[in-house]
N, C-alpha and C positions, 0 to 999 in steps of 0.2 A: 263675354263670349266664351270663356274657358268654364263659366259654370253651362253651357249650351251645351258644350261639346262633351267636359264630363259626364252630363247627363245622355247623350246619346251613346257614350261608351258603357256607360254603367247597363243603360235600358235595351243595349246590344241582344243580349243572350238569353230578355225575356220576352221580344218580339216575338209573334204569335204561339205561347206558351198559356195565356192567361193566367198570369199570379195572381194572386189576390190576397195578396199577404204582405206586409212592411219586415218581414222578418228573411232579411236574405244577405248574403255575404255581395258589400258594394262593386267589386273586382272579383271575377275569377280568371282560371287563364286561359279561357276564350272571350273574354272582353273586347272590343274593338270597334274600332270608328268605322261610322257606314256613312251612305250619302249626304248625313244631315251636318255629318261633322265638314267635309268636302265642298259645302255648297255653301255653309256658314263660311268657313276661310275666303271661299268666291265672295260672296257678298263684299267681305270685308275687302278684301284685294281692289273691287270697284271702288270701293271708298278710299282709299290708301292712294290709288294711283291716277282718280278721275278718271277709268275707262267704265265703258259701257259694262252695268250690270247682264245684259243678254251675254256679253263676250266673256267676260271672266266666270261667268255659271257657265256658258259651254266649254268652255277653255278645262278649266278641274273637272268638269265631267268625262271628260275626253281622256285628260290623262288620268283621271280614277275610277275605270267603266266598270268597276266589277263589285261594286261597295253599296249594291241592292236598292237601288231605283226602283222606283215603281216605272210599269208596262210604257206608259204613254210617254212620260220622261226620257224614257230610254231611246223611244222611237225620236222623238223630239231630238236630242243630242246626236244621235247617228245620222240624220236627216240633212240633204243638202243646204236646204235653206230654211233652219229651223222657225217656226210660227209659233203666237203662242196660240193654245190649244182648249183655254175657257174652262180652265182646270177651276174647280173648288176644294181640289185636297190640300193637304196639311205641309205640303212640300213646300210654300210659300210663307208659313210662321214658322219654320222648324228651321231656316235658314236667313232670319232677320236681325238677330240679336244685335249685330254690329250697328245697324239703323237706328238701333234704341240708347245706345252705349256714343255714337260719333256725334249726331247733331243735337245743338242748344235748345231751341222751340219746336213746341207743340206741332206748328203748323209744318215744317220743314220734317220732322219724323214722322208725321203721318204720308206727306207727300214723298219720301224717298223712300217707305215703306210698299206704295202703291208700286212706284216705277222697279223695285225689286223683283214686285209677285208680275207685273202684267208682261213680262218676256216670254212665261208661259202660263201663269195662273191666274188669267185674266177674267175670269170669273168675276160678278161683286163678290161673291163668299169667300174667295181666294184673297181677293185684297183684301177684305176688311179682315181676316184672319191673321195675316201677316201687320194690319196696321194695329190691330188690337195687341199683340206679341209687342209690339213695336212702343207703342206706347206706354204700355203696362214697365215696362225694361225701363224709359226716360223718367214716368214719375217715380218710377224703386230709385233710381241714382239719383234722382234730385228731392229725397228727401222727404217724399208722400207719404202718409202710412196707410197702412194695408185698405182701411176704410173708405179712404181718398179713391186708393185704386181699385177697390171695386167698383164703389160709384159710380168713377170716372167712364171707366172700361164697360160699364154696363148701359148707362144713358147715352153712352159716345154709339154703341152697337148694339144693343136691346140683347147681350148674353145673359142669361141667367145666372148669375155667379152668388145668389144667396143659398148655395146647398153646399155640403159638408161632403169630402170623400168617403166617410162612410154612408152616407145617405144615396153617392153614385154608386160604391162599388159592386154591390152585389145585382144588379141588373143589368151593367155595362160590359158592352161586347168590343172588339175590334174594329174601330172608327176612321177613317182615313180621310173624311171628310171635315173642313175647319168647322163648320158650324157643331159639327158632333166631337168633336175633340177638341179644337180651342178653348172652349169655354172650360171642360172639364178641366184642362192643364194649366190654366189661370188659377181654378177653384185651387187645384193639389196646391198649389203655391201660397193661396191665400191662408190656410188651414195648413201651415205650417207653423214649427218653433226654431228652423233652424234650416241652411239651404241644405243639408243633409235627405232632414225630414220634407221636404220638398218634393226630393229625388223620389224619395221614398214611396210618397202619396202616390206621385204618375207611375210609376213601375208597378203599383198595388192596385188602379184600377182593374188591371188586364187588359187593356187593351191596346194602342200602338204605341207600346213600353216605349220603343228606344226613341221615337219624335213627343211623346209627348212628356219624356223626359229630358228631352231637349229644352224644349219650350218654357215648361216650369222651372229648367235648373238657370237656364237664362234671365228669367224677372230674380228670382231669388240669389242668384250671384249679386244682381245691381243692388235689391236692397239690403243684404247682408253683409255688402263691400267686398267683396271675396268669396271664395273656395275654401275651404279648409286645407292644409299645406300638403296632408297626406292626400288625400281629392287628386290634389293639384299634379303631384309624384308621380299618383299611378297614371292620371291621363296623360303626360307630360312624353311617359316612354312608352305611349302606345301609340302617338303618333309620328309619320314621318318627319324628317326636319323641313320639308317646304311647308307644312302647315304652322308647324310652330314655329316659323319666321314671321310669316302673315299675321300673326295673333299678338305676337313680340311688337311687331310695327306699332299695331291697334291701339295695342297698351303703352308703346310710350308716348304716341302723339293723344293719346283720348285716357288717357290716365283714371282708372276709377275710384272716385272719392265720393266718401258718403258722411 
């Protein structure tokens, strides 16, 4: 969860910029956590304390309203009695990780996966985007190698994950949508040598830098067993302490070992 959330700090300040380059400084000092990091700790906090995923996503969105939602989302959490809303964008993988990292079986991280996105991204595209996130995270921490998880993640959801970031980057726009972005942010990960180079890949497509470096720094935390400590330092003191209590919880009851 902490390689999710680095990644959404790192991929912060190249949201609609279009990079398209691996050559960038990982921190600067406008770096900062936005909705993906906020809704990830939500996730997690359902799991931590057995309350309803719909309550703890509106609950941090509520108290963190200004950390760049998308339009619909927004209206959703402001909303007397929020619905969900048959979203297919990516706000439903960019905030799973904890789903991939907490439970043992296949069958149980696909299925808690689902009940995460369908509060508002009840979409099929939306679910299967967050179960694909979701899964790709359980096989990295249990031990799969990259070949397994492409297979897996591609037969499970028919993504196309036999292409290379460089073979996406130079035609790829701003995607918000899971079927046009998840799959890409699986690829950055697979076509990595390191959860660094990961980071890297998604922030180099150009397109929605800070979620779909979320997404990819999240499978690549699980298989790489960690962050790197400096990673770890700068995301650490950029977030408030109610999130890094929620993430502290995670880790000691769901401990990652690889």
């Amino acid at each position: 969860m902490y390689g999710a959330i680095a990644g959404d700090i790192i991929g912060s300040v190249h949201e609609f910029i279009d990079t398209k380059t691996k050559d960038f400084s990982l921190f600067v000092e406008k770096s900062d956590f936005t909705d993906d990091s906020v809704l990830t700790a939500a996730v997690a906090a359902s799991i931590l304390d057995g309350a309803s995923y719909r309550n703890e996503i509106l609950d941090f969105a509520r108290r963190y309203p200004m950390r760049g939602y998308g339009g619909r989302f927004k209206a959703w959490f402001h909303s007397q009695d929020p619905q969900p809303y048959d979203s297919w964008g990516n706000g439903s993988a960019m905030r799973v990780s904890a789903v991939g990292l907490a439970f043992d079986d296949r069958d149980s991280v696909l299925a808690e996966a689902e009940r995460s996105a369908d509060c508002t991204h009840n979409h099929p595209e939306g679910v299967k985007g967050a179960q694909a996130t979701a899964l790709a995270i359980f096989l990295a921490r249990n031990g799969a190698d990259k070949e397994t998880i492409r297979r897996d993640v591609s037969e499970t959801f028919g993504y196309d994950l036999d292409r290379t970031v460089d073979g996406i980057r130079p035609g790829y726009g701003f995607e918000e949508s899971c079927q046009d972005s998840v799959p890409e942010s699986i690829v950055a990960f697979l076509d990595a040598d390191s959860y660094v180079d990961a980071v890297r890949n998604a922030v180099s497509l150009g397109g929605d830098a800070d979620t779909q470096a979320c997404i990819a720094g999240g499978i690549a935390e699980a298989f790489y067993g960690g962050v790197p400590d400096d990673v770890m330092s700068e995301t650490r003191r950029r977030l408030p302490q109610e999130l890094l209590d929620v993430m502290d919880r995670l880790y000691d009851r769901f401990p990652l070992e690889r």
